[in-house]
DSSP file (Angstrom, degrees, kcal/mol; ACC not computed):
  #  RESIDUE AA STRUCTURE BP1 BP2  ACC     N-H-->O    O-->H-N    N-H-->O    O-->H-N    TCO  KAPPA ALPHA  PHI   PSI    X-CA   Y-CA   Z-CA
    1    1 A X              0   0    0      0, 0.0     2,-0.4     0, 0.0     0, 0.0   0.000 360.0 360.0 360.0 129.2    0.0    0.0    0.0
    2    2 A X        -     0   0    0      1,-0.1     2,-0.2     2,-0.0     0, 0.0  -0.699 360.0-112.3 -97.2 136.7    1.5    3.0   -0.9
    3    3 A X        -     0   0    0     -2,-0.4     2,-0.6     2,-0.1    -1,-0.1  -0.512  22.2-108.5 -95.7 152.8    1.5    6.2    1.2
    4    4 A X  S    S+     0   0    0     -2,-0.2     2,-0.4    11,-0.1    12,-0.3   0.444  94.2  76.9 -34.8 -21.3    0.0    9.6    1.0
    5    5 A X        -     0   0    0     -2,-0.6     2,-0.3    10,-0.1    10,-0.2  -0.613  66.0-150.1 -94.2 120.8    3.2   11.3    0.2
    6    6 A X  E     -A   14   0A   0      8,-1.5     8,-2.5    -2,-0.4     2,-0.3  -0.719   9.5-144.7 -70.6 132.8    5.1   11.3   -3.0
    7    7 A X  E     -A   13   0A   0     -2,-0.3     6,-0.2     6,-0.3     2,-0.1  -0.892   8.9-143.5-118.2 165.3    8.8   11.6   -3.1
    8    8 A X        -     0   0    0      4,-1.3    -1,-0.1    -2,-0.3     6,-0.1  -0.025  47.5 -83.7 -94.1-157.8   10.9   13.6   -6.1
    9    9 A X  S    S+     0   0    0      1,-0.1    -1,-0.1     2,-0.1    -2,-0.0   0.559 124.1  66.8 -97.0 -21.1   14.0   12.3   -7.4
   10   10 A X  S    S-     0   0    0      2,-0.2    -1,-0.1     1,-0.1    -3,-0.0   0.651 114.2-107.3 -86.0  -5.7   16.5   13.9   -4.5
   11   11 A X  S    S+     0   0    0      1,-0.3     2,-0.5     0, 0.0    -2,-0.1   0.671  78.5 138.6 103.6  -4.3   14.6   11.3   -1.7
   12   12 A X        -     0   0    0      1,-0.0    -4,-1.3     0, 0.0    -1,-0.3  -0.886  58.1-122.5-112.6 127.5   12.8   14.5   -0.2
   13   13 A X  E     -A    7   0A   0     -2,-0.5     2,-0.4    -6,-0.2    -6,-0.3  -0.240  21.9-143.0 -83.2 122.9    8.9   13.5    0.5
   14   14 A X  E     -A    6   0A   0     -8,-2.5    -8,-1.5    -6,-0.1     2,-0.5  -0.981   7.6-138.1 -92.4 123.7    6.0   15.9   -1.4
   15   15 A X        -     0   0    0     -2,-0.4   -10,-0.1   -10,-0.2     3,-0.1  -0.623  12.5-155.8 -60.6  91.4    2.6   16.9    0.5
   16   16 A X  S    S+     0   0    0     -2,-0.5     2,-0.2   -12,-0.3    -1,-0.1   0.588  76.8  19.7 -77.7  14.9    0.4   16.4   -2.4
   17   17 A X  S    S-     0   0    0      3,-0.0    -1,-0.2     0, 0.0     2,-0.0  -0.902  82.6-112.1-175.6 131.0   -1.9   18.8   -0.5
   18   18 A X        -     0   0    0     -2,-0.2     2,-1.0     1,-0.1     3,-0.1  -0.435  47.7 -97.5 -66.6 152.2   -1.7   21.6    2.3
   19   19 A X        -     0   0    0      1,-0.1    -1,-0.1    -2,-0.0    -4,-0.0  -0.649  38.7-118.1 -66.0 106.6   -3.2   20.9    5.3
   20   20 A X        -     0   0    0     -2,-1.0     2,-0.4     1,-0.1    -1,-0.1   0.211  33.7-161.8 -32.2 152.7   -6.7   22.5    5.4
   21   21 A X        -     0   0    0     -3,-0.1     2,-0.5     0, 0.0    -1,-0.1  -0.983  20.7-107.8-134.5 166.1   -6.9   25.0    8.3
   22   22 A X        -     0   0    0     -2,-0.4     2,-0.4     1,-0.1    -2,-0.0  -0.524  28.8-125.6 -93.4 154.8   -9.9   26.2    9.7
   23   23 A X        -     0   0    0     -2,-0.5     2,-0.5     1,-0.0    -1,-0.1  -0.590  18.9-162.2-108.9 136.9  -11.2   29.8    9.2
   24   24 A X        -     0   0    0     -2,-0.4     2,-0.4     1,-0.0    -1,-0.0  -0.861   3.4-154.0-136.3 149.1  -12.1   32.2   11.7
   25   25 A X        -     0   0    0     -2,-0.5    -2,-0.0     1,-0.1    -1,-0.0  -0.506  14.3-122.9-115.3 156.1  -13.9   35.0   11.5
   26   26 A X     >  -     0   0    0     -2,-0.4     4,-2.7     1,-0.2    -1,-0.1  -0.440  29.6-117.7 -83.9-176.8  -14.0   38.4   13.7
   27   27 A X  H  > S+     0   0    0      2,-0.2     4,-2.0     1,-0.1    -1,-0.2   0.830 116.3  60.1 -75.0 -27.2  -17.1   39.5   15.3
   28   28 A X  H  > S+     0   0    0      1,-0.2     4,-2.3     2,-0.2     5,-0.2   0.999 109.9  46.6 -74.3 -68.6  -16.9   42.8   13.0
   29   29 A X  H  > S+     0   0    0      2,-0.3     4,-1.8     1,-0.2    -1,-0.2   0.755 103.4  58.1 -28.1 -60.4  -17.0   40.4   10.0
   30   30 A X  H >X S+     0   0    0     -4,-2.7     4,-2.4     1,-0.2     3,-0.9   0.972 108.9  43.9 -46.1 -77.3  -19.5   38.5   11.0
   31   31 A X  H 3X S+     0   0    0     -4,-2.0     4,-1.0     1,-0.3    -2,-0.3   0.518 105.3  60.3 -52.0 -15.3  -21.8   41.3   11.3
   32   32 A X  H 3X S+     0   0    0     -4,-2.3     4,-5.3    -5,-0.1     3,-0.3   0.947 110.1  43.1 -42.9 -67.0  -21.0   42.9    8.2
   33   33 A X  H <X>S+     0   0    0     -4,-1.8     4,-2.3    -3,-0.9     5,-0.7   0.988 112.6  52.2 -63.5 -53.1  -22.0   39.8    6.2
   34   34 A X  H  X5S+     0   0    0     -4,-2.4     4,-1.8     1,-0.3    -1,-0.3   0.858 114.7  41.6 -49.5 -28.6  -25.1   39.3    8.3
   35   35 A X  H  X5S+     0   0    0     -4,-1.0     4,-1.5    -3,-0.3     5,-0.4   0.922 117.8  50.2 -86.2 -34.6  -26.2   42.9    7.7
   36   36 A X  H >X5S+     0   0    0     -4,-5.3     4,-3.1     1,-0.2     3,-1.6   0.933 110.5  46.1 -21.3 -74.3  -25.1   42.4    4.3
   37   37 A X  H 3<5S+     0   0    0     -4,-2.3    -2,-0.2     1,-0.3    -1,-0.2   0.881 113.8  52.0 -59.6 -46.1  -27.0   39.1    3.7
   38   38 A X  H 3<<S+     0   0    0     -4,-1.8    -1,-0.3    -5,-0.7    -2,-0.2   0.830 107.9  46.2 -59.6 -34.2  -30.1   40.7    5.3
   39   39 A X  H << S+     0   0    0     -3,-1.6    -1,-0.2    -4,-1.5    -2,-0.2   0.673  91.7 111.3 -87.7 -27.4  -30.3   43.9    3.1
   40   40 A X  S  < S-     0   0    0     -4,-3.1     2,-0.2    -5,-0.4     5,-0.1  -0.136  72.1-125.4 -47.2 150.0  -29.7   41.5   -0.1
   41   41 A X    >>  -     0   0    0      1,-0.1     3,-1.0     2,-0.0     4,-0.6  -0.697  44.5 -77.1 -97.0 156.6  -32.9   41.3   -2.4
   42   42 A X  T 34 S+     0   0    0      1,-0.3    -1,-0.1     2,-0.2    -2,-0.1   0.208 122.5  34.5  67.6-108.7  -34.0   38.0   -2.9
   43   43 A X  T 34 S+     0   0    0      1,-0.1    -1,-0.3     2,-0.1     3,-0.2   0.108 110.5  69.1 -99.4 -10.6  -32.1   36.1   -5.4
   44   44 A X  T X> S+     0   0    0     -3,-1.0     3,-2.4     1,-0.2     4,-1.5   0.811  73.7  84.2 -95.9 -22.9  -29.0   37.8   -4.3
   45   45 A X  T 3< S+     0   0    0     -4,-0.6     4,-0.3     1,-0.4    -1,-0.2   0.544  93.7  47.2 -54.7  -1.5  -28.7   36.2   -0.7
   46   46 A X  T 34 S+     0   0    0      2,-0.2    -1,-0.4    -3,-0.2    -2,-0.1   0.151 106.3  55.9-136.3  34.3  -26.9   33.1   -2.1
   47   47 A X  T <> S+     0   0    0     -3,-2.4     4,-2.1     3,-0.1    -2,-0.2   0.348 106.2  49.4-105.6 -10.5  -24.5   35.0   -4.1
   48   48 A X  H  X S+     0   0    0     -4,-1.5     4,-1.1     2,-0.2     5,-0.3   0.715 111.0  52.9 -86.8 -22.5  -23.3   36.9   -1.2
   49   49 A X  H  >>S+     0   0    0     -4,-0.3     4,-2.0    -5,-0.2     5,-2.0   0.823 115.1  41.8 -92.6 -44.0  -23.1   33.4    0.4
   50   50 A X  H  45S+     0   0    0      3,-0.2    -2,-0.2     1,-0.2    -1,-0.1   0.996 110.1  55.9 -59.6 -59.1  -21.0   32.3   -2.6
   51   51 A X  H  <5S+     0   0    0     -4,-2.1    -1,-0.2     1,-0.2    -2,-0.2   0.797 112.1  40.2 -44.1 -33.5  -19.1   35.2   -2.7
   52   52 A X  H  <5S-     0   0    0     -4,-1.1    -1,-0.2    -3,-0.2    -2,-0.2   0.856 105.3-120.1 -99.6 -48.7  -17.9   34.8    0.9
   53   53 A X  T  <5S+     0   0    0     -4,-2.0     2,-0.3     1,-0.3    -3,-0.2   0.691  70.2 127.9 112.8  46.9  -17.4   31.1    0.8
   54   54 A X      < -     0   0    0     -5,-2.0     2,-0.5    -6,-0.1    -1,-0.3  -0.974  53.6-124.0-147.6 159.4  -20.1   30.4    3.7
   55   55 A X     >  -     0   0    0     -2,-0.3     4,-0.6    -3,-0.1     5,-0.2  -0.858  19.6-126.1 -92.1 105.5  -23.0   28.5    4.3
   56   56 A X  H  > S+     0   0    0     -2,-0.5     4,-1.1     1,-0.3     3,-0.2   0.455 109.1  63.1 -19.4 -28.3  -26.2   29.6    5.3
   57   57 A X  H >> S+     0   0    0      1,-0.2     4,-1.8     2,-0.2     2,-1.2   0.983 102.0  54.4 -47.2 -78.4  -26.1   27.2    8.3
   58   58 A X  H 34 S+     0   0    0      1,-0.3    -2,-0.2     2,-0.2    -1,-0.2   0.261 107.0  45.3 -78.9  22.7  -23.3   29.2    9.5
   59   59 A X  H 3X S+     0   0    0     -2,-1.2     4,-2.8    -4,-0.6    -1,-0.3   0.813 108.3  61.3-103.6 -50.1  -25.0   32.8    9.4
   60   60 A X  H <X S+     0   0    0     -4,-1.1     4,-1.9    -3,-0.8    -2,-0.2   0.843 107.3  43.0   7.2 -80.4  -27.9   31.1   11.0
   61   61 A X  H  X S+     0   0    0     -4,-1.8     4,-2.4     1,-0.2    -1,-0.2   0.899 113.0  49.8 -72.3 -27.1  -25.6   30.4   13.8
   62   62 A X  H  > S+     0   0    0      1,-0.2     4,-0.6     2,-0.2    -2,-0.3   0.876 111.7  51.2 -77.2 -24.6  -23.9   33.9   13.9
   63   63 A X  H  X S+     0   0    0     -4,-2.8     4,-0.8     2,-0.2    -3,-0.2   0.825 106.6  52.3 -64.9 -27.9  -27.4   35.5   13.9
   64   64 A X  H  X S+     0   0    0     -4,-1.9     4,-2.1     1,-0.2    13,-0.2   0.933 118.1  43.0 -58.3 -53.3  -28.6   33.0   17.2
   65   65 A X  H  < S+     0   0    0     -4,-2.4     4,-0.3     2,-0.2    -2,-0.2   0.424 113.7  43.4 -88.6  -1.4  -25.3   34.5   18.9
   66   66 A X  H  X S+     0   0    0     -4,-0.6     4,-2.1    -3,-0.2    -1,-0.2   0.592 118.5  53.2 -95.2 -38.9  -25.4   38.4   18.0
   67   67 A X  H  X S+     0   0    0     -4,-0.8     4,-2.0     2,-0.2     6,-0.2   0.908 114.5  39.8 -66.6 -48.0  -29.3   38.0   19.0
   68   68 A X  H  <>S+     0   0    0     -4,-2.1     5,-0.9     2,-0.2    -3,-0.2   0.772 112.4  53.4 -68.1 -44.1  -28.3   36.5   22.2
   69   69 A X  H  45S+     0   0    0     -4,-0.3    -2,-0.2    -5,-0.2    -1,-0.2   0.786 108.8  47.3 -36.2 -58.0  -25.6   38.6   22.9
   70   70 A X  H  <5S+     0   0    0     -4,-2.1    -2,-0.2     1,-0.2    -3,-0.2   0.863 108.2  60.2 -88.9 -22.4  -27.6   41.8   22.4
   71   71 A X  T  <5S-     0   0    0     -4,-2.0    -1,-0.2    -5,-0.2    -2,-0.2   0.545 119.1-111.5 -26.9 -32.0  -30.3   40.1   24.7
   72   72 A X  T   5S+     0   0    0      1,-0.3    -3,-0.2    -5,-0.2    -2,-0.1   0.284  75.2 138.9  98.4 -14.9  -27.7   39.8   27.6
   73   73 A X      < -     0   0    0     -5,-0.9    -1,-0.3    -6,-0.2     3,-0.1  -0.399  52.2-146.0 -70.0 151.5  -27.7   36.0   27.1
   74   74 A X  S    S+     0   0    0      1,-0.2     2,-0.5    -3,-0.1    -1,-0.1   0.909  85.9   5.9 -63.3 -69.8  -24.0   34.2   27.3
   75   75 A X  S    S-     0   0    0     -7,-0.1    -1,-0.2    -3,-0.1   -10,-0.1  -0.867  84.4 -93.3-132.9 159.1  -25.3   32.1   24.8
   76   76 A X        -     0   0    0     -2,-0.5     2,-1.5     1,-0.1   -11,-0.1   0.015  46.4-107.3 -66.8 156.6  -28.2   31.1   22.4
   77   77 A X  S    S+     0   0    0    -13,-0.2     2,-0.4     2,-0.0    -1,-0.1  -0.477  71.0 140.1 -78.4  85.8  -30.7   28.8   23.4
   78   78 A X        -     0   0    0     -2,-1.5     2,-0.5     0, 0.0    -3,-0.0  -0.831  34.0-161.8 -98.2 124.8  -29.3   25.5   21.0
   79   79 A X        -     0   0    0     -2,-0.4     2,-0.2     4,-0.0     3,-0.1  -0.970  22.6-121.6-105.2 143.8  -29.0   22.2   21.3
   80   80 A X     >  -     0   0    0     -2,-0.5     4,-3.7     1,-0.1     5,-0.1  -0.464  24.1-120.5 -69.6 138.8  -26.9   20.0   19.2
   81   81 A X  H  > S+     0   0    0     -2,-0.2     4,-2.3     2,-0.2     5,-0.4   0.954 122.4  53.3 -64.6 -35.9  -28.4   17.1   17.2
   82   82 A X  H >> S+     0   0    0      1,-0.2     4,-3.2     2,-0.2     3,-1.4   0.965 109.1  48.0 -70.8 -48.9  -25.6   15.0   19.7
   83   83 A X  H >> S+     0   0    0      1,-0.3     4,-2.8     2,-0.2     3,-0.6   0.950 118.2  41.5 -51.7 -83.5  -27.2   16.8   22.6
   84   84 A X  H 3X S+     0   0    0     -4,-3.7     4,-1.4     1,-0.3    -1,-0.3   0.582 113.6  49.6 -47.0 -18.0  -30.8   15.7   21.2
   85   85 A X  H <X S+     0   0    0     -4,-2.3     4,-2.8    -3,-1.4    -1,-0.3   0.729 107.0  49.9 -97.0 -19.0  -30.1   12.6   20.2
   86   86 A X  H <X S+     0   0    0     -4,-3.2     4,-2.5    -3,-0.6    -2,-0.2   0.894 112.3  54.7 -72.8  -9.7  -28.3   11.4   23.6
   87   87 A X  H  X S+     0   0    0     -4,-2.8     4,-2.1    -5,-0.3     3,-0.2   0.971 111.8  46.0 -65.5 -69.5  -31.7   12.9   25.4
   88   88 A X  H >X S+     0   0    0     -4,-1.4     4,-2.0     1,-0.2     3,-0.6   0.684 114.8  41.5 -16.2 -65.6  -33.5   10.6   23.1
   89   89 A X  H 3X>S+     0   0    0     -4,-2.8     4,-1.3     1,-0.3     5,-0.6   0.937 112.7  55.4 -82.2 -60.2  -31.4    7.6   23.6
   90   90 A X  H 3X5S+     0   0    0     -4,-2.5     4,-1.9     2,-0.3     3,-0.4   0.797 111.3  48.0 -33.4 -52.8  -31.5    8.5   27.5
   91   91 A X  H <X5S+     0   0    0     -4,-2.1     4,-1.5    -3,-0.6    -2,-0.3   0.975 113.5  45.2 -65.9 -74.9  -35.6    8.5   27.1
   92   92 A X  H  <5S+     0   0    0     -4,-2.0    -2,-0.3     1,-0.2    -1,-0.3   0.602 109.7  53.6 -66.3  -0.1  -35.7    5.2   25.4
   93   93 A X  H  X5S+     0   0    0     -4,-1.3     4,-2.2    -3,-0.4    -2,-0.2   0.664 109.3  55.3 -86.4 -45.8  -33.0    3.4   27.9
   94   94 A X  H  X<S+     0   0    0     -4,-1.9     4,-0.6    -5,-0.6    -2,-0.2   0.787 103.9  47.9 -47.2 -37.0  -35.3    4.5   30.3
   95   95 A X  H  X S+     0   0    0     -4,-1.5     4,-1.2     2,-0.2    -1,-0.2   0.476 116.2  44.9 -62.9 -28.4  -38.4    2.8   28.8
   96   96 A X  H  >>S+     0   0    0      2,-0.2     4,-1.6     1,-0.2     5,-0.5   0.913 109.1  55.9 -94.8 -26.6  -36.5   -0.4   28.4
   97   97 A X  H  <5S+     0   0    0     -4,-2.2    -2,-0.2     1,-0.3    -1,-0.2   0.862 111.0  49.6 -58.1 -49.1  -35.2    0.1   32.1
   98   98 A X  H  X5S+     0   0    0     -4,-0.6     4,-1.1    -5,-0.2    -1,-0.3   0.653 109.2  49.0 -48.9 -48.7  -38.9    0.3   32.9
   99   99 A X  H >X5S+     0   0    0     -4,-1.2     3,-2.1    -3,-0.2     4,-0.6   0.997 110.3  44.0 -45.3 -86.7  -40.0   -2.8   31.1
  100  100 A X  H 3X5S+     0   0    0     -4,-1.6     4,-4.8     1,-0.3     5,-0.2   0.699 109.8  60.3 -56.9 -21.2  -37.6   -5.4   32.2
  101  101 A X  H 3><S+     0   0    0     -5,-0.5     4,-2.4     1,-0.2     5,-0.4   0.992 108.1  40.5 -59.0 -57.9  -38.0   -4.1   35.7
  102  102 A X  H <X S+     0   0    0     -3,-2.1     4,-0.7    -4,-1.1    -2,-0.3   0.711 121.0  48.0 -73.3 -17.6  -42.0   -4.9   35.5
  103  103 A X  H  X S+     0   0    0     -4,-0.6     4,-2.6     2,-0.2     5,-0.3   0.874 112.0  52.0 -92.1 -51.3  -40.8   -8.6   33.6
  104  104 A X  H  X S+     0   0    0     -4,-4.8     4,-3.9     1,-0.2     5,-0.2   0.974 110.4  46.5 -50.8 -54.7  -38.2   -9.1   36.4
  105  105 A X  H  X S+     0   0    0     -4,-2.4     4,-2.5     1,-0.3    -1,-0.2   0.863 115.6  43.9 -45.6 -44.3  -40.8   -8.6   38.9
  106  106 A X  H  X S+     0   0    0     -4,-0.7     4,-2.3    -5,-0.4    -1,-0.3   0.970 111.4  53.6 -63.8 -44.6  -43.1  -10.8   37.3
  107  107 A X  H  X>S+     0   0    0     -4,-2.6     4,-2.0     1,-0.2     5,-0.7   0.935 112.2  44.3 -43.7 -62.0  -40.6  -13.3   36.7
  108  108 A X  H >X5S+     0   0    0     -4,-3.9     4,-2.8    -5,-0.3     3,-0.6   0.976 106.3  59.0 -54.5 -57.6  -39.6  -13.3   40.2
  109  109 A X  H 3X5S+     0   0    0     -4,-2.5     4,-1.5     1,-0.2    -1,-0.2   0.797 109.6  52.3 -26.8 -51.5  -43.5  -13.4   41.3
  110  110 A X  H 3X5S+     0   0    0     -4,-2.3     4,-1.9     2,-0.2     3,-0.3   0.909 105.0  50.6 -60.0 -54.0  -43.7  -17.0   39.1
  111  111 A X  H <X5S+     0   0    0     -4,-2.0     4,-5.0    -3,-0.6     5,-0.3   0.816 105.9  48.9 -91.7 -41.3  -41.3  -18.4   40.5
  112  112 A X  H  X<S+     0   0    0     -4,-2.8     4,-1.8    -5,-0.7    -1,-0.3   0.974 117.5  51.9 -65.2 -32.2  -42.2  -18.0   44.1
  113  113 A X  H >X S+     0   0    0     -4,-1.5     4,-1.4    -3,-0.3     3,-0.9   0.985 109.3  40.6 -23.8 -82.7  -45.5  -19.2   42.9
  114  114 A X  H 3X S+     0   0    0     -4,-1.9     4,-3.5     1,-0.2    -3,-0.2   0.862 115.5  58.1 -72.4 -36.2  -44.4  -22.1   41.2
  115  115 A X  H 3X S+     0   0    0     -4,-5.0     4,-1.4     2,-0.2    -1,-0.2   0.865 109.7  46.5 -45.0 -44.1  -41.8  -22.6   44.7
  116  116 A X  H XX S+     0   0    0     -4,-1.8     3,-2.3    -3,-0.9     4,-0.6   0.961 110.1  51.7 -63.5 -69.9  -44.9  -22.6   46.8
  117  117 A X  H 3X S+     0   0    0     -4,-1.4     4,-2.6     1,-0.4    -2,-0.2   0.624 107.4  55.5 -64.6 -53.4  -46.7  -25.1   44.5
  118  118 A X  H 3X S+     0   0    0     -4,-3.5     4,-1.3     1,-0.2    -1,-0.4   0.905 104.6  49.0 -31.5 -57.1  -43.8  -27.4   44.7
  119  119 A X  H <X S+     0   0    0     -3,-2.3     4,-2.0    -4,-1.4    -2,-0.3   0.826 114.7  47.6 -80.9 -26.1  -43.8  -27.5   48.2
  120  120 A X  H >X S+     0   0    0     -4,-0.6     4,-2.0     2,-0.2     3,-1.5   0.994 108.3  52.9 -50.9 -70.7  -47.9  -28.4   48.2
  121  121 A X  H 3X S+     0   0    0     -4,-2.6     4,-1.2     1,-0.2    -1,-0.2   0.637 109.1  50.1 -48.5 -32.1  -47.7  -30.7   45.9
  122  122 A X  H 3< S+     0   0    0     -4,-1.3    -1,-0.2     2,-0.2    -2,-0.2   0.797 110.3  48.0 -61.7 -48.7  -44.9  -32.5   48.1
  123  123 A X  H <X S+     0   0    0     -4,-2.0     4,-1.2    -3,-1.5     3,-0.4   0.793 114.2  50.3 -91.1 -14.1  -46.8  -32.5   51.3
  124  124 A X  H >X S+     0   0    0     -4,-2.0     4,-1.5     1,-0.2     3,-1.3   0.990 110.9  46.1 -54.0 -56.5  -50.0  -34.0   49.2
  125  125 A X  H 3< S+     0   0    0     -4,-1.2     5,-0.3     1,-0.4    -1,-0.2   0.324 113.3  49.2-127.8   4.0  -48.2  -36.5   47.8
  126  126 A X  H 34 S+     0   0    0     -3,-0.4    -1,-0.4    -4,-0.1     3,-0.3   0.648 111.9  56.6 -93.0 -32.2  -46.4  -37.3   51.8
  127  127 A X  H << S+     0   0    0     -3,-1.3    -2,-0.2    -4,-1.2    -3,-0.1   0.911 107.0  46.2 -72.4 -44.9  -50.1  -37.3   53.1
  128  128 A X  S  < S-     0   0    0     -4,-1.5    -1,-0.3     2,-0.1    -3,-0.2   0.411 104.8-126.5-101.2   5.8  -51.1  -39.8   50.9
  129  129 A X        +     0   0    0     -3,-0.3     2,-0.6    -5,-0.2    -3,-0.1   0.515  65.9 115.0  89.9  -9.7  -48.4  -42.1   51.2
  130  130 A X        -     0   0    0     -5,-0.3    -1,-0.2     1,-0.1    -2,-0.1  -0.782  64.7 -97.9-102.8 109.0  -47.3  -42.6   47.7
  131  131 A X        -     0   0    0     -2,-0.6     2,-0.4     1,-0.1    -1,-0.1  -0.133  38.6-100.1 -35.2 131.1  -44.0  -41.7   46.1
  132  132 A X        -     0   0    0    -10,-0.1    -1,-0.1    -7,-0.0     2,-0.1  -0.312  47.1-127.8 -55.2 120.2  -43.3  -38.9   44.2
  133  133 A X        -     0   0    0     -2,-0.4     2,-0.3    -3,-0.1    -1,-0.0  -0.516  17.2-128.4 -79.9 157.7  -43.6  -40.3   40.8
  134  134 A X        -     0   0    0      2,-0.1    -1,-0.1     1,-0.1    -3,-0.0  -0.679  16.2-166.9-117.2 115.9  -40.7  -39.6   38.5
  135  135 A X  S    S+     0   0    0     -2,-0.3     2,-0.3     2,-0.0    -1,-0.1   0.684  71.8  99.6 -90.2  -1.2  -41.3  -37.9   34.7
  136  136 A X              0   0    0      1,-0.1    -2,-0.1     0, 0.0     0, 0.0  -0.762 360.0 360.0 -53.9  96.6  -37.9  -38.9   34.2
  137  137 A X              0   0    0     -2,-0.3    -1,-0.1     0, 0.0    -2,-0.0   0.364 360.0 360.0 -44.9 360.0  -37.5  -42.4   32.2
């Protein structure tokens, strides 16, 4: 298997790509574009989104946090889909937690039953004189 890296003819290893980096943007910036994107007519809001490089998602989130901000809030009121989905998962472990509880209990309930029923059956079958018969062959 051969590895990402190329080498030239002097032995010295080529990057056949820079490492992305991630872009960050100042607060002034952000709110340029938003007020931009906001005053854009129409059919122009996704050429300012082109222009920029950005996604609409990620204006979305700089408008929750300039809104929230000028609110007084620390932060916007979000969840994360991971957030929402461990509540979910959390909700349904709970339901199953809930089930097998009420099946142990029952389970347990049977068997003290069936314990009791054993021991009846034992002192009938001492009353009467008779060996327990065997279902065994």
């Amino acid at each position: 298997m051969s590895s990402p890296t190329s080498t030239i003819p002097d032995g010295e290893p080529v990057d056949p790509a820079p490492k992305p980096t991630r872009r960050t943007f100042t607060a002034e910036y952000r709110n340029k574009i938003i007020d931009e994107y906001n005053k854009a007519a129409h059919g122009e809001k996704s050429a300012v989104l082109r222009r920029e490089g950005l996604h609409q998602s990620q204006l979305r989130e700089w408008t929750l946090t300039r809104n929230a901000k000028a609110a007084g809030k620390t932060q916007p009121r979000s969840h994360t889909d991971g957030e929402a989905a461990t509540r979910r998962e959390n909700a349904r472990l709970a339901r199953e937690n809930a089930r097998l509880a009420k099946q142990l209990t029952q389970a347990e309930a049977a068997l003290e039953i069936m314990g009791k029923l054993h021991v009846f059956l034992e002192s009938i079958s001492e009353s009467t004189g008779t060996p327990p018969s065997s279902t065994k062959p």
